[in-house]
C-alpha positions in Angstrom: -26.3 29.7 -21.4 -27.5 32.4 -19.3 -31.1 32.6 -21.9 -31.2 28.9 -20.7 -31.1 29.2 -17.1 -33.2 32.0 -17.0 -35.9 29.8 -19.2 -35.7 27.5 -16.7 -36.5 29.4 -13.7 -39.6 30.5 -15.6 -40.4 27.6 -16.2 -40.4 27.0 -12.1 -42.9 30.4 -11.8 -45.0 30.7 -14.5 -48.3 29.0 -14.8 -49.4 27.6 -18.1 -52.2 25.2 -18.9 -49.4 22.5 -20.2 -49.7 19.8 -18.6 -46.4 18.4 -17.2 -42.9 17.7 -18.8 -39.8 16.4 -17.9 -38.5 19.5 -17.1 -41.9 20.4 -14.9 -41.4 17.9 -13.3 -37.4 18.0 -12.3 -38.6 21.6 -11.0 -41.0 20.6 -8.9 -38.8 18.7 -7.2 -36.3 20.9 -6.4 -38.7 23.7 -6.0 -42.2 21.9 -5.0 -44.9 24.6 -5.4 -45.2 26.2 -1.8 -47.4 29.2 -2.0 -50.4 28.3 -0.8 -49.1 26.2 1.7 -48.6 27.5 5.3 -46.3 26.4 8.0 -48.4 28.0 11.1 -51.9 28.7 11.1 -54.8 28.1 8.8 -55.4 31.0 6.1 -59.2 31.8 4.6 -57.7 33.7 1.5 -53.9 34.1 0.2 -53.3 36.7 -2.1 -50.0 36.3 -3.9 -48.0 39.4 -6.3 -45.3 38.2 -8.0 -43.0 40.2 -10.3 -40.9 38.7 -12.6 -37.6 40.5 -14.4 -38.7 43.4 -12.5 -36.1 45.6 -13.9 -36.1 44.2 -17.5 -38.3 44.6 -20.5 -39.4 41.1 -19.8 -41.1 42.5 -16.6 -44.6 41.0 -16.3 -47.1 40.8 -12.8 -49.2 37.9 -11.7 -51.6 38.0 -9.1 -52.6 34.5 -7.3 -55.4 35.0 -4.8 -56.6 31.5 -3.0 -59.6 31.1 -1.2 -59.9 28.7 1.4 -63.3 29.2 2.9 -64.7 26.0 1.5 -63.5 22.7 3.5 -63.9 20.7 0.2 -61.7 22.5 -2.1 -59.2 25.8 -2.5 -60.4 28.3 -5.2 -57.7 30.2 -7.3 -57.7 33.2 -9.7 -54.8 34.4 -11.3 -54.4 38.2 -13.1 -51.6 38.7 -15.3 -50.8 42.5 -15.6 -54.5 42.9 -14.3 -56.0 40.5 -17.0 -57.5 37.4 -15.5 -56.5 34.2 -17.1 -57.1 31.5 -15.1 -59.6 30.2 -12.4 -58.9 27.0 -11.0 -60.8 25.0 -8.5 -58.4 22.0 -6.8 -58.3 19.5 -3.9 -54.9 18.8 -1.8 -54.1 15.3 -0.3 -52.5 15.0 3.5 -49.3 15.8 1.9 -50.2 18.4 -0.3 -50.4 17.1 -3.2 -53.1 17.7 -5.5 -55.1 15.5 -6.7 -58.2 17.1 -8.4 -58.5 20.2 -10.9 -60.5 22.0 -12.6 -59.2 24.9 -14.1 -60.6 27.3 -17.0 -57.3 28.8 -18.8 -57.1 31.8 -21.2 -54.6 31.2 -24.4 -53.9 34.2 -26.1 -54.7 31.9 -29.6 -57.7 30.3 -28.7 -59.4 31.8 -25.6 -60.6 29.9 -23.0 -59.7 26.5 -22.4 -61.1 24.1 -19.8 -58.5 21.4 -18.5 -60.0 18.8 -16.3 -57.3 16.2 -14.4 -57.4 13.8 -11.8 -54.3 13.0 -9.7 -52.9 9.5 -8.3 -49.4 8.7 -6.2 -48.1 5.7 -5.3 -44.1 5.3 -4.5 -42.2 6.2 -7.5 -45.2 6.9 -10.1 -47.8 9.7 -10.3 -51.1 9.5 -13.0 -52.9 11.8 -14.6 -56.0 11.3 -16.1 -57.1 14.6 -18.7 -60.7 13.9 -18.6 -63.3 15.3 -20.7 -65.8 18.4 -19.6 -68.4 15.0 -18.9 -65.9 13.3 -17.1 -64.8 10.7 -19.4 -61.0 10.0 -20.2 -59.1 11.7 -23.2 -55.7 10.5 -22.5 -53.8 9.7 -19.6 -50.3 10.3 -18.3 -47.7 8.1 -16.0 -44.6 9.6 -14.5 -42.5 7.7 -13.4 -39.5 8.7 -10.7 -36.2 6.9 -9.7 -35.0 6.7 -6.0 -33.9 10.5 -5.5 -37.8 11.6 -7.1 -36.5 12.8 -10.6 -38.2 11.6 -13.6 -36.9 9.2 -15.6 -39.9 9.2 -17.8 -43.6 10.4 -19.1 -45.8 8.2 -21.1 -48.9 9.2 -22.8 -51.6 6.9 -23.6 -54.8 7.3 -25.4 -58.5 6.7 -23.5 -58.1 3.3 -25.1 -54.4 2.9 -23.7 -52.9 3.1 -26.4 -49.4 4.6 -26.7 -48.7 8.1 -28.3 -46.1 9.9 -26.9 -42.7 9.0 -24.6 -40.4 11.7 -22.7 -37.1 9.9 -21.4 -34.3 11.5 -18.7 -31.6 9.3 -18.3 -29.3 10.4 -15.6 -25.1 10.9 -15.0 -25.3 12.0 -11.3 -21.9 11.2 -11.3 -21.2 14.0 -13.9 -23.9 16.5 -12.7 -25.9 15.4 -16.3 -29.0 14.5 -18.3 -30.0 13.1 -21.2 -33.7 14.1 -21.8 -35.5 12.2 -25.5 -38.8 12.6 -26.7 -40.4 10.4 -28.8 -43.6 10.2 -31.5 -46.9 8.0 -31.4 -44.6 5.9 -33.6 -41.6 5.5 -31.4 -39.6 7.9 -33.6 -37.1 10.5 -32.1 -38.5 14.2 -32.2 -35.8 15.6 -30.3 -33.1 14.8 -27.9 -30.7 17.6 -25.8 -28.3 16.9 -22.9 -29.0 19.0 -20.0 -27.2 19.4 -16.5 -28.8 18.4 -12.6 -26.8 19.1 -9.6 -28.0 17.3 -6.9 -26.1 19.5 -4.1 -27.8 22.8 -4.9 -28.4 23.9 -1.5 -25.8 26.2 0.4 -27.6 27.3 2.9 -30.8 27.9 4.7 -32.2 30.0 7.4 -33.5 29.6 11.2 -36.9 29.0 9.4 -35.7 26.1 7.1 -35.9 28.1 4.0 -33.3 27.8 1.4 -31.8 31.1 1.3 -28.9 30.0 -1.0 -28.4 27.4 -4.0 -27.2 26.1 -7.0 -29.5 26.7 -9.8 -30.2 22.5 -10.2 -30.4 22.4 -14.5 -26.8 25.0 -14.5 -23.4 23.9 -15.3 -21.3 23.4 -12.2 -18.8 25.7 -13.9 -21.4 28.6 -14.5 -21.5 29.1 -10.8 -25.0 29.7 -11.2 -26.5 30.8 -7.4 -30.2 32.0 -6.2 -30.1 34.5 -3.4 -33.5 34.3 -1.6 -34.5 37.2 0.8 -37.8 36.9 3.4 -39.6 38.7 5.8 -41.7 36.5 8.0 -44.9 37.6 10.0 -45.2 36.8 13.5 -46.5 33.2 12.9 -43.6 32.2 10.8 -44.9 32.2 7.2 -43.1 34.2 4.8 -45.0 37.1 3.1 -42.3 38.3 1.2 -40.0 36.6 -1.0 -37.0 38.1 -3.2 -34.9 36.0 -5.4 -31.8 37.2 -7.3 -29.7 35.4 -9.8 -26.2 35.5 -10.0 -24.7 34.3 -13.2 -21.0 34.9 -12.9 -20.5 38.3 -12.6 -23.8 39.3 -13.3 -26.7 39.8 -10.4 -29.9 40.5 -11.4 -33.1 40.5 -9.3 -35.4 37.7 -10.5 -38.4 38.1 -8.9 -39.8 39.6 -5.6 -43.0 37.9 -4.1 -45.2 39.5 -1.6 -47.9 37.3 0.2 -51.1 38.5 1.9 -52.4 36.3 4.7 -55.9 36.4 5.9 -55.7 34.0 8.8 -59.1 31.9 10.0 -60.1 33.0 13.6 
């Protein structure tokens, strides 16, 4: 169990060129991607250092920097253990949200890999379109969310719109629960697991509105799975440093510390 929640919580940091999942997608969620975002001020470059397992043999770095300096767009380059492996180029909405990106990837397998997707929202659905290096469609993807913003499912569709893939997630919030299916181009079953969602995974949060306290959300109830989150805050408010341990019953282990460099806009 504990290999589990911890796969989870990478699965919250990490960045990979997949595109979404169920899973993805219950994480950002409960965790929405916050980084780049500001609650004071406007920033001309963010650089980002995150350690991960910092006292394992897992340990790896990344190194997020954001540049802001063109209205249009924000700029990202991300170093892991010095190596870059991706540049990405994306636009935000009003809410931040994005809804363009271009990024160039490095797989350790095939090398570089350019993934090109265009963003839509509308109440409880979000769209991706994968598009082609010319702009054209390759396939396209629709989430769509119950009331509380989980996913309840992911269907892929060809250019043509034609079916060929379907993720499921039926929930039990009743019994803190999941089932999660995923299914073939031909409707068959490729796999099936029941997972667990707690819905009250907040304990507590500081002066600033920051969670400093929770529930791991995809843990057993009875695993008494908690996140302890540490900040320091400059003197607008943002955080610039961020350290999260894990507690998994009588184990605590520090999961990752986050520093955040702020270069503010005059």
């Amino acid at each position: 169990m504990k290999n589990t929640i911890l796969f989870f919580l990478l699965l919250i940091c990490t960045t990979s060129n997949a595109q979404t999942s169920i899973f993805r997608e219950i994480f950002s969620n409960v965790n929405p991607p916050e980084e780049y975002i500001l609650k004071n001020g406007e920033a001309k470059e963010i650089t980002v250092t995150k350690v991960y397992n910092p006292d394992d043999d897992d340990r790896f770095v990344d190194v997020t920097t954001y540049d802001f300096r063109n209205s249009d767009h924000i700029k990202s380059e991300l170093k892991r253990d010095e190596e870059i492996i991706s540049k990405e180029i994306f636009i935000l909405d009003s809410l931040n949200r994005i809804i363009k990106s271009r990024e160039n990837f490095k797989h350790r397998s095939i090398g570089w890999k350019k993934t090109n997707i265009d963003y839509t929202y509308s109440e409880r659905l979000k769209v991706m379109k994968i598009l082609y290096n010319d702009g054209s469609l390759k396939e396209k993807l629709i989430i769509e969310y119950d009331s509380l913003r989980n996913p309840i499912s992911i269907n892929t569709l060809t250019a043509s719109g034609l079916y060929s893939g379907l993720a499921t997630a039926k929930y039990d919030y009743i019994n803190n629960s999941f089932d999660y299916k995923l299914y073939d181009s031909d409707s068959v079953q490729v796999a099936s697991r029941k997972d667990n969602i707690n819905l009250n995974y907040i304990i507590k949060k500081n002066d600033f509105g920051d969670i400093i306290e929770q529930y791991v959300a995809t843990a057993p109830l009875e695993a008494n799975s908690r996140l302890f989150i540490d900040y320091k805050y400059d003197k607008k408010g943002n955080w610039t440093e961020r350290v999260t341990n894990l507690k998994y019953q009588d184990e605590e282990k520090v999961n990752s510390i986050i520093k955040r460099k702020i270069k503010y806009k005059k």
